[in-house]
C-alpha atoms as a printed R data frame, in Angstrom:
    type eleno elety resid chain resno       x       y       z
1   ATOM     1    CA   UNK     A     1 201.637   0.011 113.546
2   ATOM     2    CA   UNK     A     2 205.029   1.692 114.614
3   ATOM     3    CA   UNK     A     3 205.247   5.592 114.153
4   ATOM     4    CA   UNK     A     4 208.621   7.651 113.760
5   ATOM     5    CA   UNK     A     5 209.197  11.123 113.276
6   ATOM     6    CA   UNK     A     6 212.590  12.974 112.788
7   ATOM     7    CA   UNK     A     7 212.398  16.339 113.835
8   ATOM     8    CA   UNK     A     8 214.875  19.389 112.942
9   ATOM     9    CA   UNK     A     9 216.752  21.031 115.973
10  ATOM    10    CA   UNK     A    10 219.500  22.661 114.229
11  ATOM    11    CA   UNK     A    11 221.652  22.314 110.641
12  ATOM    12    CA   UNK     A    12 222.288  18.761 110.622
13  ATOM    13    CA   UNK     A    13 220.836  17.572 114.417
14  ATOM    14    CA   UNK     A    14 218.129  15.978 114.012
15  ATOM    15    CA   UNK     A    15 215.809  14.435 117.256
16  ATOM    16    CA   UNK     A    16 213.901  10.955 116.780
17  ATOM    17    CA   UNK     A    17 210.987   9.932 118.532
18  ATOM    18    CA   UNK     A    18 209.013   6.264 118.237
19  ATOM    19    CA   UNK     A    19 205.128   5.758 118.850
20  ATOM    20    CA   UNK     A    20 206.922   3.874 122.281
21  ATOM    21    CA   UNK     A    21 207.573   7.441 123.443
22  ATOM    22    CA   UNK     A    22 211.539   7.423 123.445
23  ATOM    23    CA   UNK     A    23 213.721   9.425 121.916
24  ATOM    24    CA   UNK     A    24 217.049   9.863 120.936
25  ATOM    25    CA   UNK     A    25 219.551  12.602 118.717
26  ATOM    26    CA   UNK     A    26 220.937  12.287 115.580
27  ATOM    27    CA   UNK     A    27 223.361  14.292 113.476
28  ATOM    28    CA   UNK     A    28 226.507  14.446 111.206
29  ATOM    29    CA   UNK     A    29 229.894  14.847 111.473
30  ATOM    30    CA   UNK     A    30 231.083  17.942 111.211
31  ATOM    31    CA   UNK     A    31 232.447  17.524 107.809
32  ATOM    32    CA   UNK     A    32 229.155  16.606 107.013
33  ATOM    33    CA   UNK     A    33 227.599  20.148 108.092
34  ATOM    34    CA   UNK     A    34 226.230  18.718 111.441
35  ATOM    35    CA   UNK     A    35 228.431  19.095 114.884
36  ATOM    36    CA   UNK     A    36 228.358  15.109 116.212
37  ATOM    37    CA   UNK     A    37 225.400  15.328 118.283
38  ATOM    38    CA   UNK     A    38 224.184  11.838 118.310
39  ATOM    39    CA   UNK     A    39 224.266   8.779 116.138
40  ATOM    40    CA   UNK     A    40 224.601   8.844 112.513
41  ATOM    41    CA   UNK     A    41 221.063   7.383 110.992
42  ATOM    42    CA   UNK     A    42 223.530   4.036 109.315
43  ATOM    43    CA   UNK     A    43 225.077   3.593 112.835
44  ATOM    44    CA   UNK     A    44 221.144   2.934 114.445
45  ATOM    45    CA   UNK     A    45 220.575   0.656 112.006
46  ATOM    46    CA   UNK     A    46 223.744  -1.190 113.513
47  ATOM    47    CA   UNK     A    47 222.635  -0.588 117.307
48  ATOM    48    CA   UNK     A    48 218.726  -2.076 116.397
49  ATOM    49    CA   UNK     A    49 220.350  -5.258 114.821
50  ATOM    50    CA   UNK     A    50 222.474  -5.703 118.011
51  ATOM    51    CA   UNK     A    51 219.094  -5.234 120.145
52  ATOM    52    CA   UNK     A    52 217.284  -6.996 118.204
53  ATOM    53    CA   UNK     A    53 219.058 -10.155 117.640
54  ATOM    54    CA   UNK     A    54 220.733  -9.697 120.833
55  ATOM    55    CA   UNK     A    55 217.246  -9.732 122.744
56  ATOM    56    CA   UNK     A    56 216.424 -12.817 120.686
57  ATOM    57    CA   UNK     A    57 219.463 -14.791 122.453
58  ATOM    58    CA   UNK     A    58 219.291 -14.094 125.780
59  ATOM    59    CA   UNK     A    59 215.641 -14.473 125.558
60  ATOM    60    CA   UNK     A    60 216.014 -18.560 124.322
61  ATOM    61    CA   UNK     A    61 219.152 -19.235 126.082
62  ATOM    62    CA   UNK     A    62 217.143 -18.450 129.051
63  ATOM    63    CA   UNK     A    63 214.089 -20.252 127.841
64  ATOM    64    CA   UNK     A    64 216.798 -23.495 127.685
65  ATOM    65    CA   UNK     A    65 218.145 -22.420 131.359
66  ATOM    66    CA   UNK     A    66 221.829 -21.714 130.190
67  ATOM    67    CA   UNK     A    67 223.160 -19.301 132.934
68  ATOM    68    CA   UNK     A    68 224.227 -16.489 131.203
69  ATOM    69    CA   UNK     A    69 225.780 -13.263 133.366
70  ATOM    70    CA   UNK     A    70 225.966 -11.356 130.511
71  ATOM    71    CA   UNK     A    71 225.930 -10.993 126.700
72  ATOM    72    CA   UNK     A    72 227.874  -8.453 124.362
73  ATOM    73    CA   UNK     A    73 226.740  -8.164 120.743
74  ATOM    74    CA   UNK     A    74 229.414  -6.302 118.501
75  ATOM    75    CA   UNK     A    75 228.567  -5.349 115.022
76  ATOM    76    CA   UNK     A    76 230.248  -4.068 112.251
77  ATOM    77    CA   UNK     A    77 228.959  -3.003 108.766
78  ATOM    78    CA   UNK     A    78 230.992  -2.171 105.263
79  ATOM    79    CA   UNK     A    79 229.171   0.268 103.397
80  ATOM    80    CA   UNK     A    80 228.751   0.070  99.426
81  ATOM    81    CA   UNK     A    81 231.096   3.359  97.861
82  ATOM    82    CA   UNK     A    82 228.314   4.597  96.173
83  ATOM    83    CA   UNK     A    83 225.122   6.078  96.783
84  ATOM    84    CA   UNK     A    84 222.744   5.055  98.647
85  ATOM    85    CA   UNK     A    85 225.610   3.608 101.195
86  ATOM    86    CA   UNK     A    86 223.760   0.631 101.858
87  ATOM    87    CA   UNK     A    87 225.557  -1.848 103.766
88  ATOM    88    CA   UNK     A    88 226.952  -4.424 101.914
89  ATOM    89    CA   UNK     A    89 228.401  -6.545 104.290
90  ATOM    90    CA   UNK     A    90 227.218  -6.852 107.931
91  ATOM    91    CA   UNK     A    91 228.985  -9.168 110.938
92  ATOM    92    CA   UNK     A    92 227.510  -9.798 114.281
93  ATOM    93    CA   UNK     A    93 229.531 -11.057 117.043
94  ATOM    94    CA   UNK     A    94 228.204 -12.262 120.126
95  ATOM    95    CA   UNK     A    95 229.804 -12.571 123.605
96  ATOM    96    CA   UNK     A    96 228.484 -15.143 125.672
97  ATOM    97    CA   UNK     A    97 229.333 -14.869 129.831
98  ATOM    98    CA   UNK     A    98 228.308 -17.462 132.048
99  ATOM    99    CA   UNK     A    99 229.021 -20.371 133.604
100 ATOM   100    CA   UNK     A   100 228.477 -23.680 131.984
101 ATOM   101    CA   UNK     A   101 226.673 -22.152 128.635
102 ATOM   102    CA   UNK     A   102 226.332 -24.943 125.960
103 ATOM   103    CA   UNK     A   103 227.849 -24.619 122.902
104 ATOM   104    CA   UNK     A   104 225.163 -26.471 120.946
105 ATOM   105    CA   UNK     A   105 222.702 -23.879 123.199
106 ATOM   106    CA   UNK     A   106 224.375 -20.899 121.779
107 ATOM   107    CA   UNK     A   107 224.544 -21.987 118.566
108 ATOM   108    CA   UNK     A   108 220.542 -22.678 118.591
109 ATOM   109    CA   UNK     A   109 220.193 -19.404 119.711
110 ATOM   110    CA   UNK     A   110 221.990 -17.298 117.132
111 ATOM   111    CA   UNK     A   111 220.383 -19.551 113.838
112 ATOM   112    CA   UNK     A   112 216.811 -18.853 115.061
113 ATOM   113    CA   UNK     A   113 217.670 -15.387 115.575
114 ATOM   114    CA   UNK     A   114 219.340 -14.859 112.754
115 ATOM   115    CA   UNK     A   115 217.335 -17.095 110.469
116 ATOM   116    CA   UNK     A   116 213.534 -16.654 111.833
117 ATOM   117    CA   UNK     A   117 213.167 -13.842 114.332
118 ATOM   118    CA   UNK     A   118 215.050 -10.551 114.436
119 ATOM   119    CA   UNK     A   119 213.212  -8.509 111.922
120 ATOM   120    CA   UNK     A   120 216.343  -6.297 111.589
121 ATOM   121    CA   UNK     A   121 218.968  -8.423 110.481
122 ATOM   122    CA   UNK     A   122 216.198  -9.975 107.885
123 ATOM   123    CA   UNK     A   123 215.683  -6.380 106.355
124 ATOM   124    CA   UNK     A   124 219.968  -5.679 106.454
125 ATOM   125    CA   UNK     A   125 220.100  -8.975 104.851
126 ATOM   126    CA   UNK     A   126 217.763  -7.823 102.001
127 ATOM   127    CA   UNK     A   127 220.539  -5.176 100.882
128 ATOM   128    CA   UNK     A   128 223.733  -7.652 101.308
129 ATOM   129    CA   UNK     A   129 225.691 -10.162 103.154
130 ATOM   130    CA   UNK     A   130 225.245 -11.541 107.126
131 ATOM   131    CA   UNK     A   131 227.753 -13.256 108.390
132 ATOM   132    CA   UNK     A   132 228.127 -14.000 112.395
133 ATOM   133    CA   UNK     A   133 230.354 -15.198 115.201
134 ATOM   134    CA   UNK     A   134 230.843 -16.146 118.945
135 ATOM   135    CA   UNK     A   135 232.263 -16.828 122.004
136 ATOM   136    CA   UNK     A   136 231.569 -18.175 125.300
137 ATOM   137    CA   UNK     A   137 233.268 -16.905 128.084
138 ATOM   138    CA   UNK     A   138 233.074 -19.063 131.583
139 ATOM   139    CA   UNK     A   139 233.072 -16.815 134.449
């Protein structure tokens, strides 16, 4: 079972913990009431799909010996305009460095992410639309 707790530090600042012992700071903007302190609770939901799925990729491509220097995962999310904000529409791009990467490799990579293992991106996809892109970048 994984534990969270949000704890109060101050108006809108808020610090998380995990049952893995880390921690990080949230808040609001400051025409929210907070004073942008940390990340925005809709923003971490962002940041864990680009771990997530990102950890997926470089974990098969490696698994299929592509030789990969590095790997960037951009996302962006558009928010419904009323409440609760979900997102309705998420896109993941990912930035594949290396030299000699497959394109059939990558490609692999990103639909059994996407499709079967990042737990994330399957509960985002719940509330609205995925869509995804990529690049490979020889170095």
């Amino acid at each position: 079972m994984v534990e969270a707790k949000a704890t109060l530090v101050a108006n809108m600042h808020f610090e998380g913990s995990a049952s893995s012992g880390h921690k990080l700071t949230m808040d609001a903007d400051d025409t929210s009431g907070g004073q942008n302190k940390g990340f925005r609770p809709m923003e971490l939901l962002l940041v864990g799909f680009g771990g997530c799925s990102g950890m997926d990729v470089i974990s098969i491509l490696r698994k299929k010996r592509q030789h990969v220097t590095g790997l960037e995962v951009n996302v962006k999310g558009e928010r419904a305009e009323s409440h609760p904000h979900v997102y309705k529409e998420v896109h993941i791009e990912f930035v594949v460095k290396g030299k000699g990467v497959e394109k059939a490799a990558v490609e692999r990579a990103l639909d059994l992410s996407l499709d079967k293992y990042c737990s994330v991106g399957a509960t985002l996809g719940k509330a609205g639309k995925i869509t995804h892109s990529y690049r490979i970048l020889e170095e």
